[in-house]
N, C-alpha and C positions, 0 to 999 in steps of 0.2 A: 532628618533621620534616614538609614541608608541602610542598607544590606552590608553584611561584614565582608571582609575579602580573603577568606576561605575558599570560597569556590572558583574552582579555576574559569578563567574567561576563556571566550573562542578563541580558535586560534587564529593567530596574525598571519597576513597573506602570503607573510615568508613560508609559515609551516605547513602550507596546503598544497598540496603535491600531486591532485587528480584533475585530467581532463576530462574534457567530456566523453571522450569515447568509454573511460573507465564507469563513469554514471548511465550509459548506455546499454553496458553490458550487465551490471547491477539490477535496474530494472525492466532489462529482457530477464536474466535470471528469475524474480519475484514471480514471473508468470508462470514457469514451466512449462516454457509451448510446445513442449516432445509430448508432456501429458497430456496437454488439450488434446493435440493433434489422435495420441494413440488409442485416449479414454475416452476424452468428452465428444471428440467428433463421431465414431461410431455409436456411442451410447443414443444420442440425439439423432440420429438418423435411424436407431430403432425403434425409441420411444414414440417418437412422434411422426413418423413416417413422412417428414418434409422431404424433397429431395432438391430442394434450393436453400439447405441448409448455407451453405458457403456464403450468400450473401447476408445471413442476418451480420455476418461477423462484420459488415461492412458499416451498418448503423450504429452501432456500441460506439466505432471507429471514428466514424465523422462526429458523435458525440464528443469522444474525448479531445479529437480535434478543436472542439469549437471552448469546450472546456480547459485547455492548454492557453489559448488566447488572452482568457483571464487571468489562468494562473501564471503566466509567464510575465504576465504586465506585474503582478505581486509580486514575483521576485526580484522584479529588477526595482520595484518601489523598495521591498525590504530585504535586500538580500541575506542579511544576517540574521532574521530572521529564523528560515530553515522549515520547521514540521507542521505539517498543514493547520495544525491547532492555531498556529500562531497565526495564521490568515484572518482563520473564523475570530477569533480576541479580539483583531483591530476590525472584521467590519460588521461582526455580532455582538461584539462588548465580551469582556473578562469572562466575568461567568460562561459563558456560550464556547468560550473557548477552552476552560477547564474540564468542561461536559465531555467537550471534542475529542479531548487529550484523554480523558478515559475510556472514551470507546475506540481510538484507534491504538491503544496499548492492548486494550484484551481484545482487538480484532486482528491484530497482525499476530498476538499471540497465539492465538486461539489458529489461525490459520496455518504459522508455524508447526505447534504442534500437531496439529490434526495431517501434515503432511508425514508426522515419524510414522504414524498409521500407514501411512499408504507406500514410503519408503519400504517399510517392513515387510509389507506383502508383498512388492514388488520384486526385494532382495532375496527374501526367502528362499525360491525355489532356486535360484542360482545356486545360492550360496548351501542349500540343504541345510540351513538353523531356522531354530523357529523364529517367526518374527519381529518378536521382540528382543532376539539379539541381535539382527540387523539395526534394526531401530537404535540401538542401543550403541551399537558402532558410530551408526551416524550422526549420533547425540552427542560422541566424544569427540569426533572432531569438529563437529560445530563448536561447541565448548571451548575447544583447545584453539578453534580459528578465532572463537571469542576475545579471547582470552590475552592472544596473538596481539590483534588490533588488527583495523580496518586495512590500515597501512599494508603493515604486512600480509596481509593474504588476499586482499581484492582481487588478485590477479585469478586466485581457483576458481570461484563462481564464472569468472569472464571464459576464462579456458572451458570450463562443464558447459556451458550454454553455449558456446559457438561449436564444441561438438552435437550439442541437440541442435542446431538450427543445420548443421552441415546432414545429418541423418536425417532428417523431415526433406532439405530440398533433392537429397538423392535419394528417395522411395520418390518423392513426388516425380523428378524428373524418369522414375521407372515406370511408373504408372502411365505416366503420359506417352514416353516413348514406346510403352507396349498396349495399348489398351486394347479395352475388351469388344471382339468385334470387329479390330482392324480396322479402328478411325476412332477420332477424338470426337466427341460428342458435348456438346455446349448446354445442356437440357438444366444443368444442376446452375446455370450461371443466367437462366430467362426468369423474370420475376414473375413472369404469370403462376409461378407453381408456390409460390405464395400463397397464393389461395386455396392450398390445395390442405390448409388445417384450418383448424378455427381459431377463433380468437384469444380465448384464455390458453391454449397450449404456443400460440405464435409469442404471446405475452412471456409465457415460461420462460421459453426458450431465449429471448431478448435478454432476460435476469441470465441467464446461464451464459450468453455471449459475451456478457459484459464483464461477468466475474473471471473470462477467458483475459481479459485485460489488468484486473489486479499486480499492480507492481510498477504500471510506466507514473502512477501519480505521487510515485515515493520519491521523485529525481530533485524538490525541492530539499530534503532531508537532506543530504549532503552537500548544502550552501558552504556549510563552513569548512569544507575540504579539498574544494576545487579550487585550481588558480582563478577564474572569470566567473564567479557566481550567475553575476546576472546574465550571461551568455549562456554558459555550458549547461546549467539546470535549465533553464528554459530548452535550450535546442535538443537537450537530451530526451526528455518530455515528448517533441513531436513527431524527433528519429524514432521512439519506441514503439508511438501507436503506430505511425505508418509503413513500419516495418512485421510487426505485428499483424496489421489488416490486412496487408499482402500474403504474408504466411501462413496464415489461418483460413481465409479464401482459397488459396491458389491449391493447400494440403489438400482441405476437404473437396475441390475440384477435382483434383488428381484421384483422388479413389473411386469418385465416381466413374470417371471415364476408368480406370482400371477393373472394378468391379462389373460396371455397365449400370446405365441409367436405372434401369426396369431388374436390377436384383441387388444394387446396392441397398434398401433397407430390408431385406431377407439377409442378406451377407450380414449385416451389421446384428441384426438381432440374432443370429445363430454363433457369429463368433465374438461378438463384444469388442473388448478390449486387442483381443486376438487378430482382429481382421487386417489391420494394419499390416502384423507381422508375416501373416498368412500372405497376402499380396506381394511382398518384398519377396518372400519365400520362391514365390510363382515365377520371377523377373531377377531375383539376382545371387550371388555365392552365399552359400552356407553363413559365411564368417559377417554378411554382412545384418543376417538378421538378429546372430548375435552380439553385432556393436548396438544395433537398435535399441535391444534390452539391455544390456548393460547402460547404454545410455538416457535409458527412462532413468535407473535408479541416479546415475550422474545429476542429470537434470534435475531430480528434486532433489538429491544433496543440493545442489546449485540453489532453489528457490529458498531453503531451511537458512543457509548462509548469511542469501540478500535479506531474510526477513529478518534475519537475526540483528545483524549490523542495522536494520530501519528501528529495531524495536529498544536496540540501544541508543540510537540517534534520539530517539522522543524519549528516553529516559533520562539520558544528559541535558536535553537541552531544560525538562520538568525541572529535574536536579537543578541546572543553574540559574533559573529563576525562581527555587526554593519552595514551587508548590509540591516536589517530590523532596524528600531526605537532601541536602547538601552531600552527602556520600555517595548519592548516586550520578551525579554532574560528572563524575569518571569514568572513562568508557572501563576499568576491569569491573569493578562492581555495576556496574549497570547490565555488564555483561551475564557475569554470575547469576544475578538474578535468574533473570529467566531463564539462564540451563537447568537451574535450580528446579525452576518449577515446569520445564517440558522434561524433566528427569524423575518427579513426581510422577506425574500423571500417567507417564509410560508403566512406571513398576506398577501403578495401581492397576492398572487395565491390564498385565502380564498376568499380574498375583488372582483376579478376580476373571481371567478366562476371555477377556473381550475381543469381541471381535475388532481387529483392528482399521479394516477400510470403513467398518458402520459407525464403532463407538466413535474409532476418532478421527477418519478422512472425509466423511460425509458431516457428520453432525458439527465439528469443528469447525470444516471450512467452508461449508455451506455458514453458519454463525458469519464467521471471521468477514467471509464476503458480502454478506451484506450489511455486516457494520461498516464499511470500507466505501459500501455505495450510499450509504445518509453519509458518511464523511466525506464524499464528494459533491455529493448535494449542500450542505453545511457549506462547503469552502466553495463554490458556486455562487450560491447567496451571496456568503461574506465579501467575494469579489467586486459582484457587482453592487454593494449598499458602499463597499469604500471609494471603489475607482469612480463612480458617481457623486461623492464628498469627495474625495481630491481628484478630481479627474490629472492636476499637472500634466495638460497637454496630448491626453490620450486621445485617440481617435473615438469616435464611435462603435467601431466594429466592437474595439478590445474594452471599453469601457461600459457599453449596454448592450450591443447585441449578440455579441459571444456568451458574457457570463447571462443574460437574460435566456437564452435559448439552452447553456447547457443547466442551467436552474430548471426549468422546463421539463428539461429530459430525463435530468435525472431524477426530477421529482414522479414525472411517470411510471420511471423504472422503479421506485420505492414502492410508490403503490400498486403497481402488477408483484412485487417481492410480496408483499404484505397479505395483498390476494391469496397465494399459497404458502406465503409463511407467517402466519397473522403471529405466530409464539415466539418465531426468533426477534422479529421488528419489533413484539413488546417488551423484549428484555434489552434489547437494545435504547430502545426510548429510555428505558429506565435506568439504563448506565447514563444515559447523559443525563438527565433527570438529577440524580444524587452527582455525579460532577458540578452539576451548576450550581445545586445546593450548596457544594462545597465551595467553591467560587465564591459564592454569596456569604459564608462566614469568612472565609481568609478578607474581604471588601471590610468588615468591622473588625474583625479580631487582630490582621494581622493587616494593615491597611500598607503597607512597603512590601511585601511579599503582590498585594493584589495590584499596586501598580507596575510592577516590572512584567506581570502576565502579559505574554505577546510580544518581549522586547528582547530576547533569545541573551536574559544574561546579562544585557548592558546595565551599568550605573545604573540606579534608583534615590532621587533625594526626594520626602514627603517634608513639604512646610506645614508644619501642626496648625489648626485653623484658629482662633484668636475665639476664645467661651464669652466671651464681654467686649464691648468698649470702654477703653480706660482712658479718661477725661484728664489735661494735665496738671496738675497741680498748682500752685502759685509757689513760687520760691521761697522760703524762710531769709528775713534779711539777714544775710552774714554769712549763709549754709556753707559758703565756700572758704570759712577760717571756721570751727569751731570754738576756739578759745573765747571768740567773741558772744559766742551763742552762750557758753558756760558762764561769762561774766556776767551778761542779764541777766542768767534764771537766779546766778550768787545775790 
């Protein structure tokens, strides 16, 4: 028994057209590091008054490093594989990877969306409309790049995020070149000032570094696009974080030494989100504070894009293993979809007054991210219980003690999340909870749909198992003429 052949299969390695630099760019995009840089880095230097913030960014980093280790060794085991679901399927079982597959749909959704929130209020004041026609702007060309195809437009999000990464190293390099006080001060990059919070807000904080990194663990997803799967998604993966960890340290360094040690969290808590601009302002031309802003709102068009393209990726690859609609195995309707429904949820919150950084950039992607971090927990695990059953030759590092350490970490990191978000982690649970459930009837009901789970698509044949033993019979003499059998019973 076998799946029909309606649904389109991956594509063949003729039709894959992306190198790794383009998966590179893709998941620098997913992160939005103009926004870290101009929102979360000051925010967190007022909340919490650390002033060695810069290095927590460095542990998330050596996480996902040690975390890439195993996922990289899984791609090159399955490279056709693709969306982290499909990890968790072969080394948690079916079910566990259905579970997967629905909380990292409505976590990249959910963060997608919750970014037109924060696009909107960001474009706003530029643009003098209310927010949610920003938003709403933004939502049509996401749609339209939807719509487009991967193909066709991969290059914008690439192009939006190497203008945000060029606007963060030249404040940074202004910062540094003029700083406060007339010398560079190292005070933000000494760990003794780690001590200088306590424990449950150093914990926060860690959750909050780490959702700074959402987007370099998507580089698996487009396996079936790149010419070298098992190269270029693996390599793209470790160029993200350690580009990233550089970025994100060396930014929030620089403001300190621009601001000065001893006033950067008074600067931070009196200008917020502002203080970035405020500093450029101090150090460089008019024009360049307003590429900065313009270039916030770029960069999250940039992040909307990548997630967009991630969320049709795990909807195709659902679709082609037919635990999603067989219609949705297509990137236009896989696409549709969810403009559909981040095209909802904007008019609803337009129509009913909401705020839009609370209803939907906070509550959203706060959600989204730490569904994303049990989903790297999840494929953690999954790594190290398979590459330990098939090791085929693995070392040790990448087969127990990469995926065993970042199993470890990130399971720390869930329960410090849990700690302050006991509500979102239990709606979370409970998306995977009714996934697996569902896993669990597609296993009876639909037992060809539940073995191609984790197989991104490929072939499926079920041998129906045998209800009896059937004993043989003794031959009729003659069975092989009947006319002779007809003339004894005559």
């Amino acid at each position: 028994m076998g799946l029909n052949g309606s649904v389109p299969s991956p594509p063949s390695p003729a039709a894959r057209r992306f190198g790794g630099a383009s998966v590179v760019f893709l998941a620098l995009a997913a992160a939005a590091p103009l926004t870290v840089v101009t929102a979360v880095v000051p925010g967190a230097y007022a909340d919490s008054g650390l002033l060695a913030l810069p290095l927590l960014f460095v542990a998330p980093g050596l996480l996902l490093l040690t975390f890439t280790a195993g996922h990289t060794a899984m791609i090159r085991r399955l490279p056709g594989a693709g969306a982290l679901y499909t990890f968790v399927a072969r080394g948690l079982g079916r079910p566990a990877g259905v579970g997967v597959a629905w909380l990292a749909l409505l976590s990249y959704n959910a963060l997608q969306i919750g970014l037109y929130g924060v696009v909107g209020a960001a474009a706003a004041p530029l643009l003098a409309v209310p927010w949610w026609a920003a938003a709403g702007a933004c939502w049509l060309v996401v749609a339209v790049c939807g719509m487009l195809g991967l193909h066709r437009t991969a290059w914008l999000p690439a192009v939006l995020v190497l203008g945000s990464v060029v606007v963060i190293a030249g404040y940074a390099a202004a910062n540094l070149l003029d700083p406060a006080g007339g010398r560079i001060t190292w005070a933000a990059l000494e760990p003794v000032h780690l001590a200088d919070v306590s424990r449950p807000v150093l914990g926060l904080l860690l959750v909050a570094a780490a959702f700074a990194f959402v987007g370099v663990e998507t580089t698996a997803a487009y396996a079936a696009d790149v010419r070298d799967p098992r190269r270029a998604t693996a390599r793209a993966a470790v160029l993200a974080v350690l580009f990233l960890t550089v970025l994100y340290a060396v930014a929030g360094w620089a403001m300190t030494v621009a601001a000065g040690p001893d006033r950067i969290v008074a600067a931070s808590a009196g200008r917020g989100s502002e203080l970035a601009f405020d500093l450029a302002a101090e150090r460089l031309a008019p024009w360049a504070v307003t590429a900065g802003r313009v270039s916030v709102v770029a960069g999250l068009l940039a992040a909307m894009l990548s997630l967009h393209f991630i969320v049709t990726r795990y909807v195709m690859a659902l679709g082609r293993e037919h635990v999603l609609s067989a219609g949705l195995a297509r990137p236009r309707p896989a696409s549709l979809t969810q403009s559909l429904a981040a095209g909802l949820v904007i008019g609803v919150c337009a129509a009913f007054g909401q705020d839009p950084v609370v209803s939907l950039g906070r509550r959203l992607a706060v959600g989204g991210g730490l569904g994303i971090l049990l989903l790297l927990l999840a494929t953690s695990l999954a790594a190290l219980l398979f590459l330990n059953r098939h090791p085929a030759g693995e070392g040790f590092w990448r087969r127990f003690a990469a995926p065993g350490l970042s199993t470890v970490g990130f399971g720390a990191l869930a329960y410090l999340a849990y700690l302050n978000f006991p509500d979102l982690i239990a709606v979370a649970g409970g998306i995977v909870l009714l996934g697996l459930l569902y896993g669990l009837v597609l296993r009876f009901a639909r037992p060809v749909v539940y073995a191609g789970i984790g197989l991104g698509g490929a072939a499926v044949v079920v041998a129906p198992s045998p209800s009896a033993v059937v004993l043989p019979q003794p031959r009729t003499p003659g069975a092989h003429r009947p006319e002779r059998i007809n003339r004894l019973a005559g």
